[in-house]
C-alpha positions in Angstrom: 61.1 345.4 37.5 61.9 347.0 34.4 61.5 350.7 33.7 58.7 350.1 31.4 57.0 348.6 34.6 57.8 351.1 37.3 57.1 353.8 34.7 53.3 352.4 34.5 53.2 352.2 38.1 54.2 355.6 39.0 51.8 356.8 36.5 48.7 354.6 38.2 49.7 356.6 41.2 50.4 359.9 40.2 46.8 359.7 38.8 44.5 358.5 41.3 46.6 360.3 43.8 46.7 363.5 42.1 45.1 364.5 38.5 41.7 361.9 39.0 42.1 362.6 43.0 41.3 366.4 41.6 38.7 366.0 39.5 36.9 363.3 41.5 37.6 363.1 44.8 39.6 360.6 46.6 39.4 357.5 45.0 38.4 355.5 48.4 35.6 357.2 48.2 34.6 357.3 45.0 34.8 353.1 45.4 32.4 353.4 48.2 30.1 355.3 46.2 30.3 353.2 43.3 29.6 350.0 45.2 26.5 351.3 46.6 25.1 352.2 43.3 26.1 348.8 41.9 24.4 347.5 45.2 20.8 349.0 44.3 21.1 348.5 40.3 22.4 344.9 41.0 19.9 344.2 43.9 22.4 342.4 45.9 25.5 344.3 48.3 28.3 345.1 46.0 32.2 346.0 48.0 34.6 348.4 47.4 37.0 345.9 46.7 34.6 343.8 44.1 34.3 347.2 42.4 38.0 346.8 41.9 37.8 343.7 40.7 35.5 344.3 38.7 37.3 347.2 36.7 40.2 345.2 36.6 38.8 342.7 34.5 36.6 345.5 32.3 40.5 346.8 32.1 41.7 343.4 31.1 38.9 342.3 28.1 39.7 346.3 26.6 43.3 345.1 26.9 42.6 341.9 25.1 40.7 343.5 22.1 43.3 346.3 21.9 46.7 346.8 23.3 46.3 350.2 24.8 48.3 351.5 27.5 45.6 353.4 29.4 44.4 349.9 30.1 47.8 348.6 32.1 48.0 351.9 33.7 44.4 351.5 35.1 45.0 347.9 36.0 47.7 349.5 38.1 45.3 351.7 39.4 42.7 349.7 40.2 45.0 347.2 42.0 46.8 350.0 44.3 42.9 350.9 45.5 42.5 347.4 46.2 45.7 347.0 48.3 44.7 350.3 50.0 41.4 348.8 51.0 42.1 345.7 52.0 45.1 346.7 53.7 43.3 349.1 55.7 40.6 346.6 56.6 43.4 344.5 57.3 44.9 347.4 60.1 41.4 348.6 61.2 40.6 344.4 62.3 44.3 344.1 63.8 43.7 347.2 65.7 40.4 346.2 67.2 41.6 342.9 68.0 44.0 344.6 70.6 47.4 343.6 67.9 49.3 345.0 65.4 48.7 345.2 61.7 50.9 343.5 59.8 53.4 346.1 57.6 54.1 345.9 54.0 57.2 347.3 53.5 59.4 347.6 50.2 62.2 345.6 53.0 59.9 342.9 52.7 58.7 342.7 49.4 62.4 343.0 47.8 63.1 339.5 50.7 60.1 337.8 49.0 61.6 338.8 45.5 64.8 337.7 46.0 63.2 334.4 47.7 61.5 333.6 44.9 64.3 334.2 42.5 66.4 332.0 44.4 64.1 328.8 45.1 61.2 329.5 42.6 57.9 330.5 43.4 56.7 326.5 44.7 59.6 326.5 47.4 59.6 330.2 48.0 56.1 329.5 49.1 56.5 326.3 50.7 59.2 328.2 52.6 57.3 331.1 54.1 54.0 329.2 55.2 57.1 327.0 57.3 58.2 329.9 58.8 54.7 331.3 59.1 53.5 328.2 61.0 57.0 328.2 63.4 55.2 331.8 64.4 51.9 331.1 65.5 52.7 329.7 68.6 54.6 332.8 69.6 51.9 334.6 68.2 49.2 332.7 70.4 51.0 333.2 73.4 51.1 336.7 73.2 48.0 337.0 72.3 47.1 335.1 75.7 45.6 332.2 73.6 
């Protein structure tokens, strides 16, 4: 990533862990809250994560009229929240399924890059739903399927 890119980054975080985080409340909740008012004005259930989604894209048609960088910055945001969410529905459905949530980890993101650098993003893929499938039947045993 360029510094341009990890600059943006760190700023998404730095505000909706710290500045926005102090003048609205953590963010996880605030989505929460959101969604549920979306949910009564739009008559139909509304999740945290489609709130997510759906300010990405308001983010990405203000970006496509004008080139501002608030926009990226809250696309960055927005998509952090969404990984935090999902990732944590992720652990909490692991955790009551009686195994271990999966980990994200810089370690493994940095193998994927480098993966995909090397073979492209086709074979990259290709190659990690391989080894993915070689694991299941480890995975099912264990699991005392």
């Amino acid at each position: 990533m360029s510094e341009v890119d990890d600059c943006i980054l760190m700023e998404a975080s730095k505000l909706i862990d710290g500045d926005r985080r102090d003048d609205y409340g953590p963010i996880e909740e605030s989505s929460k809250k959101i969604a549920a008012m979306w949910s009564i004005i739009l008559d139909h259930e509304v999740t945290p994560e489609e709130v997510c989604l759906c300010m990405i894209g308001f983010k990405m048609v203000r970006e496509m009229h004008k080139h501002k960088r608030d926009n990226r910055v809250d696309i960055g945001g927005y998509a952090k929240l969404l990984d935090r969410i999902v990732t944590s529905k992720e652990a909490a459905a692991a955790k009551e399924a009686g195994r271990e949530p999966i980990k994200q980890t810089a370690e493994n993101n940095q193998y994927i890059a480098e993966l995909v650098k090397k073979l492209g993003k086709e074979k990259a893929e290709k190659y990690l739903a391989d080894e993915i499938e070689k694991l299941k039947p480890e995975h099912d045993y264990q699991m005392g399927r």
